[in-house]
Backbone as numpy.savetxt, mean C-alpha at the origin, in Angstrom:
# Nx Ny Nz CAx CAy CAz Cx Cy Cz
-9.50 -0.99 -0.72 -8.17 -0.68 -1.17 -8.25 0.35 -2.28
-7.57 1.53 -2.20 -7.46 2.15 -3.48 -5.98 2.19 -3.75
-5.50 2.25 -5.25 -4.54 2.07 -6.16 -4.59 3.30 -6.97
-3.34 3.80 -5.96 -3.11 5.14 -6.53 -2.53 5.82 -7.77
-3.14 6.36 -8.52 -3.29 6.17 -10.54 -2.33 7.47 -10.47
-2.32 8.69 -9.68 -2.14 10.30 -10.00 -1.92 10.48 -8.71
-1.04 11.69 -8.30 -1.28 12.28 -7.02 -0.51 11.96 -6.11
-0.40 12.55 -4.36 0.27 11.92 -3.71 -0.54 11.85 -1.95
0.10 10.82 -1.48 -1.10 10.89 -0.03 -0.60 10.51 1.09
-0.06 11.59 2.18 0.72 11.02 3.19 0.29 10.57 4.60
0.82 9.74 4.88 0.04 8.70 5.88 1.04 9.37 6.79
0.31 8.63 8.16 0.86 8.90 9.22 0.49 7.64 10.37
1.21 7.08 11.28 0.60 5.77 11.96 0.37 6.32 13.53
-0.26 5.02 14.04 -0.47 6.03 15.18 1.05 6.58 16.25
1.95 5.86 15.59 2.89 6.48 16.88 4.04 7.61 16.28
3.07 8.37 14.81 3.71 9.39 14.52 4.69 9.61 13.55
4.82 7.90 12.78 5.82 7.90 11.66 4.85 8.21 10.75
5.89 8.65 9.73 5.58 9.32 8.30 5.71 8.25 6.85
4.76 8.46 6.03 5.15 8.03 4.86 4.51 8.62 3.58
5.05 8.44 2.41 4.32 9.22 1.44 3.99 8.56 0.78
2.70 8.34 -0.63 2.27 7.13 -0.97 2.24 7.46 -2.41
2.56 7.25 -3.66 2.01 7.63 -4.80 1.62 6.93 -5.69
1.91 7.29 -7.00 1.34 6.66 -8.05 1.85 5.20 -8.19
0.72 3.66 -8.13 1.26 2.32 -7.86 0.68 1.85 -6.57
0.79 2.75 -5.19 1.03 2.14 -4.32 -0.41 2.01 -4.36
-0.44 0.59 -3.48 -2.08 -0.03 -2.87 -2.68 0.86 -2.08
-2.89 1.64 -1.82 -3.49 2.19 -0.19 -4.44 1.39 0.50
-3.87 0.51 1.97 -5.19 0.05 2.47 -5.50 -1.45 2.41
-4.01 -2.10 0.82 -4.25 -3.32 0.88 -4.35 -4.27 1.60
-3.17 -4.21 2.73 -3.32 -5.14 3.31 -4.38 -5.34 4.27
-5.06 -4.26 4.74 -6.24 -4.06 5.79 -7.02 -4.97 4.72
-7.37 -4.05 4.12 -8.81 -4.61 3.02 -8.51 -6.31 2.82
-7.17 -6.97 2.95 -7.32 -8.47 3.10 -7.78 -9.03 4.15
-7.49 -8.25 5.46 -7.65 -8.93 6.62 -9.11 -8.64 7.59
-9.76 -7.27 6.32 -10.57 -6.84 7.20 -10.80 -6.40 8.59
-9.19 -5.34 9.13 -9.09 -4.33 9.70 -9.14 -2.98 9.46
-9.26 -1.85 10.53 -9.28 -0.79 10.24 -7.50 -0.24 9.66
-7.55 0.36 9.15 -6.30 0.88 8.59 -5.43 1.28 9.83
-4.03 1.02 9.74 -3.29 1.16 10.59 -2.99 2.27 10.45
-3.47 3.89 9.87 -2.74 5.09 9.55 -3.76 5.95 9.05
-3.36 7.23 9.34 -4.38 8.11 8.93 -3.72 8.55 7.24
-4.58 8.96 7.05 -4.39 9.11 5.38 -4.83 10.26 4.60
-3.98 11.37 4.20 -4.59 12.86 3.80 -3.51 13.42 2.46
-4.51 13.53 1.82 -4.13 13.96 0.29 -3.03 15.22 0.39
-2.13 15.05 -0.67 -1.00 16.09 -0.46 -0.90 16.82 -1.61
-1.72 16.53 -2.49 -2.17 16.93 -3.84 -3.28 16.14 -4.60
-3.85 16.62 -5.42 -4.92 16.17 -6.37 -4.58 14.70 -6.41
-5.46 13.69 -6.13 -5.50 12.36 -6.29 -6.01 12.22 -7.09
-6.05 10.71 -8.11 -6.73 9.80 -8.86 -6.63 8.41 -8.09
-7.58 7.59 -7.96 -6.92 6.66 -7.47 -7.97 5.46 -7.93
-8.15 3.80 -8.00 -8.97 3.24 -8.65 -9.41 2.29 -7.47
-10.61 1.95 -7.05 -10.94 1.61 -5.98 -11.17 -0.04 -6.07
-11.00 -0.54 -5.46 -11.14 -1.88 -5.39 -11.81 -2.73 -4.09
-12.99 -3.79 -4.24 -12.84 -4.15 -2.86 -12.28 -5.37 -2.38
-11.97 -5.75 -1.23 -11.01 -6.66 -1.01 -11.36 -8.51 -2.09
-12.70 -8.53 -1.68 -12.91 -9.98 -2.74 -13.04 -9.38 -4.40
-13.38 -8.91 -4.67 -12.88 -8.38 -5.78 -11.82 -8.57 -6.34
-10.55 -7.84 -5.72 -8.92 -7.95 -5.68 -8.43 -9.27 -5.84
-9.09 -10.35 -5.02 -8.51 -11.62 -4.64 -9.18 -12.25 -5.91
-10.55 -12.21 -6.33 -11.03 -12.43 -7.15 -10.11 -12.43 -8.70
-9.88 -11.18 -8.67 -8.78 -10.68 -9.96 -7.61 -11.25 -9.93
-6.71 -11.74 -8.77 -5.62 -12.36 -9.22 -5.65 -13.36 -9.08
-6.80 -14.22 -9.17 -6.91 -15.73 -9.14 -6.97 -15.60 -10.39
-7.51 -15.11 -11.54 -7.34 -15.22 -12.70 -6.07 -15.40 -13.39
-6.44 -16.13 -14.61 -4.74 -16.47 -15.24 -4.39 -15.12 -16.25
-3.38 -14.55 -15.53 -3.14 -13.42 -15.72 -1.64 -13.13 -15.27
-1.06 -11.71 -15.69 0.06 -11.35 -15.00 -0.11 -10.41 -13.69
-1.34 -10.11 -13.32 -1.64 -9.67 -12.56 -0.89 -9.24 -10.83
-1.16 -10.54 -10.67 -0.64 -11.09 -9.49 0.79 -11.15 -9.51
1.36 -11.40 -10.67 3.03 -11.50 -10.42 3.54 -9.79 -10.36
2.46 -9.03 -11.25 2.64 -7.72 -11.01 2.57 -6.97 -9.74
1.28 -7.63 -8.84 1.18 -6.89 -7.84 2.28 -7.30 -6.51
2.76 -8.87 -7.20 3.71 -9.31 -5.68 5.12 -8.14 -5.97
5.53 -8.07 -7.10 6.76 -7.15 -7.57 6.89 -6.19 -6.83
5.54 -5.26 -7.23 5.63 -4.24 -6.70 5.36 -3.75 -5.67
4.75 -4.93 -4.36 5.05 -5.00 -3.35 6.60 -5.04 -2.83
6.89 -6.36 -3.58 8.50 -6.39 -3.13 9.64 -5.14 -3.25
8.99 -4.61 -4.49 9.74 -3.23 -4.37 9.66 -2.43 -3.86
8.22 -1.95 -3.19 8.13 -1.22 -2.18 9.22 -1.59 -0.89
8.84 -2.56 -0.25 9.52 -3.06 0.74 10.75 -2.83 0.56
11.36 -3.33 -0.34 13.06 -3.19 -0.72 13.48 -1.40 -0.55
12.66 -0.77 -1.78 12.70 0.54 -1.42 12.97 0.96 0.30
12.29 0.75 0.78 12.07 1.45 2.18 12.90 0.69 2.90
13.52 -0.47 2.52 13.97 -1.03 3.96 15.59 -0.59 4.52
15.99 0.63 3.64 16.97 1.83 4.67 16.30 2.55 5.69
15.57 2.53 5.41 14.48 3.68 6.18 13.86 2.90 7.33
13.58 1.97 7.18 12.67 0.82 8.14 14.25 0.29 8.69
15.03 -0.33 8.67 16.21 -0.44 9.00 16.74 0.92 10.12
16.61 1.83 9.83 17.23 3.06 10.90 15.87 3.27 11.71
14.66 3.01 11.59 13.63 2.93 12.33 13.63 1.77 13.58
14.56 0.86 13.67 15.00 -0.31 14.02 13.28 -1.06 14.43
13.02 -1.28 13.18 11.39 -1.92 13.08 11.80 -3.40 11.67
11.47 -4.24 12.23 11.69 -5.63 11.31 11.00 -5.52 10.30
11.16 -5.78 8.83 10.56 -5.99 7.40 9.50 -6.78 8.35
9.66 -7.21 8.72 8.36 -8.22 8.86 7.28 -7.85 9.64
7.46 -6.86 10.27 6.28 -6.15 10.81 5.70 -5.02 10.25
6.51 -4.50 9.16 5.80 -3.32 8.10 4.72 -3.66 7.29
């Protein structure tokens, strides 16, 4: 998983949808939990920073007593919320993004 610090990086899936990824977003998280290949190709759209993590690692870190984890569910949820006009006219279920 990398956690994108700077920069921007636009994905593409295989059946040709678009997305753009920036500073915050996980890249990769959810693969890196399940230990699949990434559902999307992935190409820098400017100068990246990004902080790398590996999946037990990650899980490792928010088992700790921390705000961590309440941070990272947020800003999941906000992602999702964000996009779900967009995923909505895509007629694709939150629950399969």
């Amino acid at each position: 998983m990398y956690v994108i610090l700077e920069g921007r990086v636009r994905c593409t899936t295989e059946d040709g949808r678009e997305f753009v990824c920036g500073p915050g977003y996980p890249l990769g998280n959810l693969e890196s939990q399940c230990d699949t290949p990434r559902r999307h190709e992935a190409v820098t759209d400017t100068a990246v920073t990004t902080l790398r993590n590996d999946g037990d690692v990650f899980l490792d870190t928010l088992e700790q007593p921390s705000e961590m984890a309440t941070d990272f569910v947020a800003s999941m949820a906000s992602a999702l919320i964000t996009r779900l006009p967009e995923i909505r006219k895509e007629g694709v279920s939150p629950a399969m993004v």
